[in-house]
TORZA-352549 format. One record per residue (C-alpha): x, y, z. Coordinates in nm, 4 decimals. Example, Ala and Ser with C-alpha at 12.3 -4.5 7.8 and 13.67 -1.06 7.14 Angstrom:
2
<<1.2300 -0.4500 0.7800>>;
<<1.3670 -0.1060 0.7140>>;
***
This chain:
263
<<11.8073 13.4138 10.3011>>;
<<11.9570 13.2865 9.9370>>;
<<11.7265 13.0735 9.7149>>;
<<11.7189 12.7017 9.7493>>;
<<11.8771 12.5022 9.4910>>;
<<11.7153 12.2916 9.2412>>;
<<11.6678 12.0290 9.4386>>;
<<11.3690 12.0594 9.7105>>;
<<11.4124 11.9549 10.0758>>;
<<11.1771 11.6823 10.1866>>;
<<11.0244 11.7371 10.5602>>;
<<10.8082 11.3980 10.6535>>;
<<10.5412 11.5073 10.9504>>;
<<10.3307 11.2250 11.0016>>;
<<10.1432 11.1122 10.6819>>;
<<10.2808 11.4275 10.5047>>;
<<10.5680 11.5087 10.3098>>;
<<10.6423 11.8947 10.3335>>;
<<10.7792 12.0111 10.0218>>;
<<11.0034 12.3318 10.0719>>;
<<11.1410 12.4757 9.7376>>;
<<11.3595 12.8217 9.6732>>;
<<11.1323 13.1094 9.4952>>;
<<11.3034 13.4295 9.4325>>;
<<11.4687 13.4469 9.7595>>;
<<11.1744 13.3335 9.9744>>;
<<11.0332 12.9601 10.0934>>;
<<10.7135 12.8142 9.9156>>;
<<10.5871 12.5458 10.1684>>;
<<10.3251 12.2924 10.0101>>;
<<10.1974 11.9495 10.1572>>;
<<10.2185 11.6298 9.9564>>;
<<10.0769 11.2961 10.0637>>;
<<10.3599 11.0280 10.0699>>;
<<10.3143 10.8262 9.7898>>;
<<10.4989 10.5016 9.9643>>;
<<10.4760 10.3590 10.2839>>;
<<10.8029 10.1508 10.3657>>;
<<10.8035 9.9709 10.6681>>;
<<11.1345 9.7570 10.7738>>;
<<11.0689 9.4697 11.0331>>;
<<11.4295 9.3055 11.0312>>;
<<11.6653 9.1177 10.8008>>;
<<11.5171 9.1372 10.4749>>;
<<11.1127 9.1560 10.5306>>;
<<10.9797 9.5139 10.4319>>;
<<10.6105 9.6025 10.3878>>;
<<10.5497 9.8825 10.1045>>;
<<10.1952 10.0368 10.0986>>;
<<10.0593 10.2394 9.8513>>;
<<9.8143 10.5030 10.1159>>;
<<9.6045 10.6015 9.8196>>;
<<9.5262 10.2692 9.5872>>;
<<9.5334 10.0711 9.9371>>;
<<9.7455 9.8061 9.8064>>;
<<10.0226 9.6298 9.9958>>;
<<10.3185 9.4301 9.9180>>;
<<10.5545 9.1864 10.1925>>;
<<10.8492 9.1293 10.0775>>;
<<11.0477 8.8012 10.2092>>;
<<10.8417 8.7529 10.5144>>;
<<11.0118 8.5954 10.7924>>;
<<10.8586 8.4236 11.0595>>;
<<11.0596 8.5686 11.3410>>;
<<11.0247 8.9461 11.2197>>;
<<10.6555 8.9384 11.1767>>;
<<10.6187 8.7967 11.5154>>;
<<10.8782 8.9966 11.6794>>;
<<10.6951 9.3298 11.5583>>;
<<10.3418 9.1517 11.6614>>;
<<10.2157 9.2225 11.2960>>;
<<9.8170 9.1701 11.3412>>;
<<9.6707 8.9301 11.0920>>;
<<9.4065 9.2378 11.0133>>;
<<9.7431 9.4043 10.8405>>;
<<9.8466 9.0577 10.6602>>;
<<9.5218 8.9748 10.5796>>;
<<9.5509 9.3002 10.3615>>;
<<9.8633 9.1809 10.1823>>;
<<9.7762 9.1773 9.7365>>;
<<10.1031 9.0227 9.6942>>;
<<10.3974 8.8285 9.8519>>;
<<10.7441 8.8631 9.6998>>;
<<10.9796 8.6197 9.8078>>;
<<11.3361 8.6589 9.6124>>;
<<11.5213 8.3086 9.6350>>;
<<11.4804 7.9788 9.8434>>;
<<11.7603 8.0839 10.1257>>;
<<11.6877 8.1112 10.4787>>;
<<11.5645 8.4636 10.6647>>;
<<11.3965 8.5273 10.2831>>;
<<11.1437 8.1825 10.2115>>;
<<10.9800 8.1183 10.5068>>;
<<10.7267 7.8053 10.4075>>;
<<10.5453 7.8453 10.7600>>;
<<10.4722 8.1889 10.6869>>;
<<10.3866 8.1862 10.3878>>;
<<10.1139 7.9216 10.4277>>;
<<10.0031 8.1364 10.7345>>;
<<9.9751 8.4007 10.4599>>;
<<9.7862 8.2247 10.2085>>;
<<9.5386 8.0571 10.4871>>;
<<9.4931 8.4783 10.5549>>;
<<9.4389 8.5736 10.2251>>;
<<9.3871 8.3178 9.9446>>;
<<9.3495 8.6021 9.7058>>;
<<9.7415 8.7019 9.7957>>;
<<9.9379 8.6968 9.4638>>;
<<10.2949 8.5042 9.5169>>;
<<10.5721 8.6326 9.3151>>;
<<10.8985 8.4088 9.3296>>;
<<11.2140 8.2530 9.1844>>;
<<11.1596 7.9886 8.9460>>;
<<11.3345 7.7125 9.2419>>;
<<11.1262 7.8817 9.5153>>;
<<10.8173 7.8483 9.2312>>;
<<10.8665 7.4860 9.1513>>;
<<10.8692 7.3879 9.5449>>;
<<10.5659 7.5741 9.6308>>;
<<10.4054 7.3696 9.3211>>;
<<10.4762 7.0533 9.5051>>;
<<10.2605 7.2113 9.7680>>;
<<9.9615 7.3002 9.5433>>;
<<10.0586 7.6281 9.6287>>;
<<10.0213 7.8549 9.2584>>;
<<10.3185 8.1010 9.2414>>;
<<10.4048 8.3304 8.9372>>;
<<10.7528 8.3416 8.8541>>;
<<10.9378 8.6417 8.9113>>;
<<11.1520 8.6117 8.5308>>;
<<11.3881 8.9052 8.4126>>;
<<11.2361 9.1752 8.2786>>;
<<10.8897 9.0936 8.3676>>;
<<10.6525 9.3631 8.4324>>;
<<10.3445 9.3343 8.6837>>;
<<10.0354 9.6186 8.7246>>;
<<9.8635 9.5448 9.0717>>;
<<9.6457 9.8212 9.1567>>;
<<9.8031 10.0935 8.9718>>;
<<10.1391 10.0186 9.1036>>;
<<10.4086 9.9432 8.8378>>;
<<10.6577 9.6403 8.9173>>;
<<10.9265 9.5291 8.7307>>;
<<11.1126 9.2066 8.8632>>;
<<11.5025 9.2181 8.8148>>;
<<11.8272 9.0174 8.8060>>;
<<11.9615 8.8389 9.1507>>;
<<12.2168 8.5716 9.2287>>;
<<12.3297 8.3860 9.5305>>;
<<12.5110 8.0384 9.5977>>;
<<12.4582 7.7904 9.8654>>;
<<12.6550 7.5184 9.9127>>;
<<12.8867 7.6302 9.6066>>;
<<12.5414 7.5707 9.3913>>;
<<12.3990 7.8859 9.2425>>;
<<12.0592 7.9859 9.3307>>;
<<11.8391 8.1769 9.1146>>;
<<11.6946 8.4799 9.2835>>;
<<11.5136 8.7775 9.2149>>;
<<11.4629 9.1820 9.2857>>;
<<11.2168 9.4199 9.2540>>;
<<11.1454 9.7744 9.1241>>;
<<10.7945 9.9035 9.2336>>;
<<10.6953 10.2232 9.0947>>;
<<10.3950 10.4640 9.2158>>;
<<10.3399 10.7459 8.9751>>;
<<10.7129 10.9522 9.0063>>;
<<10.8214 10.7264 9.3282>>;
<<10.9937 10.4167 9.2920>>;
<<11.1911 10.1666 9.5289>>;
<<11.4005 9.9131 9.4134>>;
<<11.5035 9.5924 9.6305>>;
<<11.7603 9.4438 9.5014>>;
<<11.7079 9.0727 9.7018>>;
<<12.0049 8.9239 9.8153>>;
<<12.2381 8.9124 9.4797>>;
<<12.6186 8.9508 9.4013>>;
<<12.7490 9.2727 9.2629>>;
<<12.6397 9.4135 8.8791>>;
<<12.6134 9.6970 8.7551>>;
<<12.3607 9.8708 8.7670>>;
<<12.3397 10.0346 8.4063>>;
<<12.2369 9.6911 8.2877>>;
<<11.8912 9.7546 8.4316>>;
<<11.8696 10.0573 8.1954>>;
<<11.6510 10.2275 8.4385>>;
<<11.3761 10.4874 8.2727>>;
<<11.3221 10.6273 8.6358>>;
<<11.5130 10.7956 8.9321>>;
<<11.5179 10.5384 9.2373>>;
<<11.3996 10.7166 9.5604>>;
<<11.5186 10.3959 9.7474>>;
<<11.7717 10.1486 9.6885>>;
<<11.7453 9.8542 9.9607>>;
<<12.0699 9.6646 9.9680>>;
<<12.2178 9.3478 10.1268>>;
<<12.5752 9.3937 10.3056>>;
<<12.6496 9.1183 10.4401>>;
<<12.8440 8.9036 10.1772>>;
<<12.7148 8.6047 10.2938>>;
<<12.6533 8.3458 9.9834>>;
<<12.8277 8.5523 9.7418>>;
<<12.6153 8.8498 9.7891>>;
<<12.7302 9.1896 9.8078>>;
<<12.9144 9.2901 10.1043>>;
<<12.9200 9.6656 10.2551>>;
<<13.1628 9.7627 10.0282>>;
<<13.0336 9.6083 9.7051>>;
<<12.7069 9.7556 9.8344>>;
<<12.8368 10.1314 9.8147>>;
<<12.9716 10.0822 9.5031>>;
<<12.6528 9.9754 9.3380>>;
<<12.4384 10.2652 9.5423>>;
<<12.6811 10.4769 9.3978>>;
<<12.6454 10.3686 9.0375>>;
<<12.2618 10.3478 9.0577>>;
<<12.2980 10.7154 9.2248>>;
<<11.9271 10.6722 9.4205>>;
<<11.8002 10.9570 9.6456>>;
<<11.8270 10.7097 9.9456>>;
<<11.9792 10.3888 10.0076>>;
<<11.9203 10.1771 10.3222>>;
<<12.1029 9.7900 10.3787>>;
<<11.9025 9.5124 10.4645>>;
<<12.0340 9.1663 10.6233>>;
<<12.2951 9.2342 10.8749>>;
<<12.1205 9.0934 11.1619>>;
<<12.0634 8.7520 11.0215>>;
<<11.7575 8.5044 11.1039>>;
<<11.9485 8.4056 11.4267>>;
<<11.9722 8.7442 11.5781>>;
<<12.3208 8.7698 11.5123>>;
<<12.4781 9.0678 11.3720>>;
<<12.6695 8.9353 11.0408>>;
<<12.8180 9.2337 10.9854>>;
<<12.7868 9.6119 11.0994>>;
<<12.6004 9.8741 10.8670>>;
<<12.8360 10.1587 11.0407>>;
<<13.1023 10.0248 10.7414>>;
<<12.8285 10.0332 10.5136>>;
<<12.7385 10.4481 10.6217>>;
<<13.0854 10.5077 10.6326>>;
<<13.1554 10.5159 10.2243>>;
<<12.9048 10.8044 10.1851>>;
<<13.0984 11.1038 10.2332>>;
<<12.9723 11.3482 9.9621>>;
<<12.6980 11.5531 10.0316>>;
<<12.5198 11.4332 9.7090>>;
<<12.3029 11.1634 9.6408>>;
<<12.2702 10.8868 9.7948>>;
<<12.1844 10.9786 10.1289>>;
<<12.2397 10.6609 10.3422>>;
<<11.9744 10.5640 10.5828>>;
<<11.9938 10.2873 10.8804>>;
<<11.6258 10.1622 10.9321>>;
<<11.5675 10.0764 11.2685>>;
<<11.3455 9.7506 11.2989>>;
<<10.9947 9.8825 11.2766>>;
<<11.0843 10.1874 11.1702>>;
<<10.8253 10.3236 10.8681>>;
<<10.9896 10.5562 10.6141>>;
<<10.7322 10.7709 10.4059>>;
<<10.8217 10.8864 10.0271>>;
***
């Protein structure tokens, strides 16, 4: 059998990553403990969990996902901090939120500044999720990133994410329209890019979408928000799959609802 390349072959089994790399000829087989937990419950709420500094994040919780996937209120009691990434529908869900807070009081809420300023009608304290700004919580490294939408021909401020955990990082963009990438001036490989598709409210659509994921050139890239709030398909991810024909990076991924992906 020929060497590997350069580039090892991932193998998740359970909580493990198997880690298979070339070595004169033969395979070296090592075990790695995923660093990231990502777990996809429908439209745009994802749970990421770091497994070793047992801190969690929920990002745009939705009422109708949580519920759907009977999340226990043991697991969102455990939340550190909420990220919700503009004021639209399917992303900031007050209900939930307060269902969140009642849970947790200790949760940290991370927003956009019109998102911010409603919640501080509600006594509710939110931080606001500016450009640029950096966030430690337990280790983890998060840096909050550029995002716009428009509703009603109004634009909406909105936000995205980059969490890193020591060499893994996944970036969600939130729902946004199309920029490139290299204005981030990203330090770090992305091991997942989470992407919207739809081009609903002047947000990327599918093909926008592969043209950014090729750009930002992440390991894996999954879309988010084709089934919207309604349970109606608003588009179909296939189109989305469909622009990745080179066997290089990115490797598209279609998350299944409750599906958790390991890195």
């Amino acid at each position: 059998m020929g060497a590997l390349g350069p580039r090892p072959l991932l193998l998740t089994v359970g909580p493990l990553l198997l880690v298979l790399t070339g070595l004169g000829g033969c395979l070296r087989l090592t075990f790695a403990e995923a660093a990231l937990e990502v777990t996809y419950f429908g439209y745009a709420s994802f749970l990421i969990e770091d497994p070793h500094a047992e801190v969690s994040l929920l990002l745009d919780p939705w009422s109708e996902a949580l519920q759907r996937h009977k999340v226990s209120d043991e697991v969102l009691a455990s939340v550190d901090l909420i990220f919700i990434s503009c004021s639209l529908s399917g992303h900031y869900d007050p209900s939930m939120l307060k269902r969140l807070r009642k849970l947790n009081p200790a949760s940290r809420v991370v927003t956009s500044a019109e998102v911010q300023a409603r919640l501080e009608r509600e006594r509710i304290y939110a931080e606001v999720a500016l450009n640029g700004k950096n966030l430690e919580l337990g280790g983890l490294q998060l840096r909050f990133t550029p995002a716009q939408v428009e509703a009603e021909n109004l634009v909406v401020g909105a936000a995205g994410l980059l969490l890193i955990a020591g060499q893994t990082a996944v970036y969600y963009t939130g729902p946004t329209r199309y920029f490139d990438p290299f204005v981030l001036e990203l330090t770090q490989d992305v091991d997942l890019l989470l992407v919207p598709i739809t081009g609903q409210h002047r947000t990327m659509d599918f093909f926008e979408a592969g043209k950014f994921a090729k750009r930002l050139a992440p390991a894996r890239v999954a879309p988010f928000g084709y089934v919207s709030w309604a349970r109606q398909r608003t588009t179909f991810p296939e189109d989305f799959l469909r622009q990745f024909t080179d066997p290089g990076p990115p490797r598209p991924l279609l998350l299944e609802e409750g599906q958790v992906l390991r890195l």
